[in-house]
N, C-alpha and C positions, 0 to 999 in steps of 0.2 A: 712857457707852455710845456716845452721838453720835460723841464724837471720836475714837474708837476706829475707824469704818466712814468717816469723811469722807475719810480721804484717797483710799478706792475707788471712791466716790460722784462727787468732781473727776475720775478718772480715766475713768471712765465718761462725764461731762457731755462732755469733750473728745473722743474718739472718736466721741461721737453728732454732734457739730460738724462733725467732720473729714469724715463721710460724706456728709452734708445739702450739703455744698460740693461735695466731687465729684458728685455728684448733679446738680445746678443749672451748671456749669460744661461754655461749650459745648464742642460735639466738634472736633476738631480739622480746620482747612482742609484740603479736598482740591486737591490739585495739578492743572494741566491737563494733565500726563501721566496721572496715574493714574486722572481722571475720561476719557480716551481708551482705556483700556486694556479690553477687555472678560473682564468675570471667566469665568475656566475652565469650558466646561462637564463636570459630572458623569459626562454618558453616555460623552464619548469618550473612547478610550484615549490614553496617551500618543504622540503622534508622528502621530496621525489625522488628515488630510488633509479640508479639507469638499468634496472632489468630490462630484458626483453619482452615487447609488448606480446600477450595472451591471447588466443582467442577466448571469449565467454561463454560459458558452456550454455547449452538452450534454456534450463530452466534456472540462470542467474539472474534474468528480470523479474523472475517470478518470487524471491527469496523476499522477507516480509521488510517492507520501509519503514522506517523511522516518520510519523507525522510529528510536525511540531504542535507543541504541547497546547498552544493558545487555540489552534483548531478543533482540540476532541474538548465537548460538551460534557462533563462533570455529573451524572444523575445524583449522585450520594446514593445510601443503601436502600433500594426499591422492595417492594411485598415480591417475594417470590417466584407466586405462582399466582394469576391473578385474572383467573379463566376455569373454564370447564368444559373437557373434552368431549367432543361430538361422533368420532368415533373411536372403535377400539381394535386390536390385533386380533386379524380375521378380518375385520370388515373390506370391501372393495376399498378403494383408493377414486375418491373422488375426478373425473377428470379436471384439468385447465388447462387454458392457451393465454399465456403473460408476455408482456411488452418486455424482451429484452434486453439490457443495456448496449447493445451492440446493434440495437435496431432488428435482431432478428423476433421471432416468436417462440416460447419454450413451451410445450406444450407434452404433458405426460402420454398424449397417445406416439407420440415423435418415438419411445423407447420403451414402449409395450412389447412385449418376444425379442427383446433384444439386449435388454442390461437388465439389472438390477438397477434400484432408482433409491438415492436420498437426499431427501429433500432437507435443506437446514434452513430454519427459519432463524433473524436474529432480529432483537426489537430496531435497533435505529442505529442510521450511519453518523458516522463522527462522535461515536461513542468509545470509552474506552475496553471494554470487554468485547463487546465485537468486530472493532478496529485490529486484534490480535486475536481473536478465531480463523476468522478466513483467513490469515496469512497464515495463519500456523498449518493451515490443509494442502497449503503450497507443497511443506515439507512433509507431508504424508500422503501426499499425490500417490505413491505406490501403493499404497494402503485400499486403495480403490481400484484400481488400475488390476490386482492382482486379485481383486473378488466380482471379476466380471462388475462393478459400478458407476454409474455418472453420477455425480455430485450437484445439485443444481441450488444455487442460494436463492432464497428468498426475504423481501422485506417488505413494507408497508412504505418506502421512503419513494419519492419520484424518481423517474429517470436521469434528468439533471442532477440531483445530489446525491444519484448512486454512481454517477459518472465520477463526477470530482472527488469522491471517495475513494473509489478503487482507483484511479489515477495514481491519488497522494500514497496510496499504499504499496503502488507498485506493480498492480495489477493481478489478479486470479485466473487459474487452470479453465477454473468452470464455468457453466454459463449462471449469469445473473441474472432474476427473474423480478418484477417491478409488481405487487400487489397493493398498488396507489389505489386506484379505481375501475370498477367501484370499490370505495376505500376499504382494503383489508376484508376481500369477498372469500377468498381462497384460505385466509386464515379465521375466519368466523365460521367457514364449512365443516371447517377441520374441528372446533373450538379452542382455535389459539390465539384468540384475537383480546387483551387485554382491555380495561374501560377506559383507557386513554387514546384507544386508536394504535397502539402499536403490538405488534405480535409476540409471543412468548418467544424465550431461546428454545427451541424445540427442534427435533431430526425425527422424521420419519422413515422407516427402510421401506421398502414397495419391490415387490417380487416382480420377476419378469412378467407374470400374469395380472399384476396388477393388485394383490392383497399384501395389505397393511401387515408385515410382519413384527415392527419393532417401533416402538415409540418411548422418548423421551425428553416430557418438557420439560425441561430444567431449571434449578433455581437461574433468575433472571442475572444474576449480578456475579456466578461463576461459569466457566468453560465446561462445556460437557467433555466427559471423558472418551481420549478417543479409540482406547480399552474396548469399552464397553460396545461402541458401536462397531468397530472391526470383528468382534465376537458375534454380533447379530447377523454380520455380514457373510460370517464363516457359516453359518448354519444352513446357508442359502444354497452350498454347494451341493 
């Protein structure tokens, strides 16, 4: 019976040998490179810089985001212009009171004798022409600021998906104004209300007293120039 288990028994004793020696067996010299090298730390990310952390300046949340590309809706090249204006420069400035994204109410008599008022209408959120307007007013927030103006956006889209818009973009200076319902009332007054239900890209300038100084509905499928309107803006002075 012995001899039958011995040979498993010797194979066993040598195994228990072979470990007891790596065990006891020192570790391996470190080189003076690699004792100079200081091991990775965990918290940063790859490619992380150890400058001194910053503070961000106030209007750094406001600089235009990057949406990823599978979100913005694709129109191809739309008609234009695709409406007819209901009034003209001179005319009074119709009032409203809009649901805005922030839950408050925007309402043109709010800044009657007291700004200068432009109003920018653009057709649809999650679009790619007007996903890179309103950011781009981010960076021309001075531009208003220093012609006595509030900027107030306007769209035809809902509160919830003007929410999640400006979120992914990073957020806007101005107030956002919600002309859902009744559907596109504010943009049909005006005549920039398209046959699809969505509003032209249009800016209107609105004088402290309330008359329609400057109007430009713009081809639907480029940025208006913001030349032009700073120019209108100046007149006002």
């Amino acid at each position: 019976m012995v001899q039958r288990f011995l040979p498993a028994l010797l194979l066993m004793l040598v195994l228990s040998a072979s470990v007891a020696a790596l065990a006891q067996a020192p570790a391996p010299a470190t080189t003076a490179a690699e004792a100079s090298t200081p091991a990775p730390s965990l918290a940063a990310s790859p490619g992380a810089t150890s400058a001194p952390a910053q503070a961000a300046s106030p209007d750094a949340a406001l600089a235009p985001a990057t949406i990823r590309p599978e979100f913005i809706w694709q129109p191809g090249e739309l008609k234009p212009v695709d409406s007819v204006l209901t009034v003209k420069v001179g005319d009074r400035a119709p009032d409203f009171d809009l649901p805005g994204v922030d839950g408050s109410r925007v309402a043109l008599s709010r800044y009657l004798g007291k700004k200068n008022i432009v109003l920018s209408f653009v057709p649809a959120a999650w679009t790619p022409v007007c996903s890179g307007q309103w950011p781009g007013y981010n960076l021309a927030k001075k531009v208003f600021e220093d012609r006595d103006a509030v900027l107030i956006g306007i769209t035809c889209d809902n509160i919830p998906s003007l929410h999640a818009w400006l979120a992914a973009m990073g957020g806007v200076w101005f107030p956002v104004a919600s002309d859902f319902w009744p559907h596109g009332a504010l943009a049909a007054r005006l005549g920039v209300l398209r046959s699809n239900g969505v509003s032209e890209r249009a800016l209107f300038v609105i004088d402290k007293k309330g008359v329609i100084r400057f109007i430009d509905v713009h081809d639907i499928n480029t940025r208006p120039d913001l030349g032009q309107l700073a120019a209108a803006l100046d007149k006002l002075k």
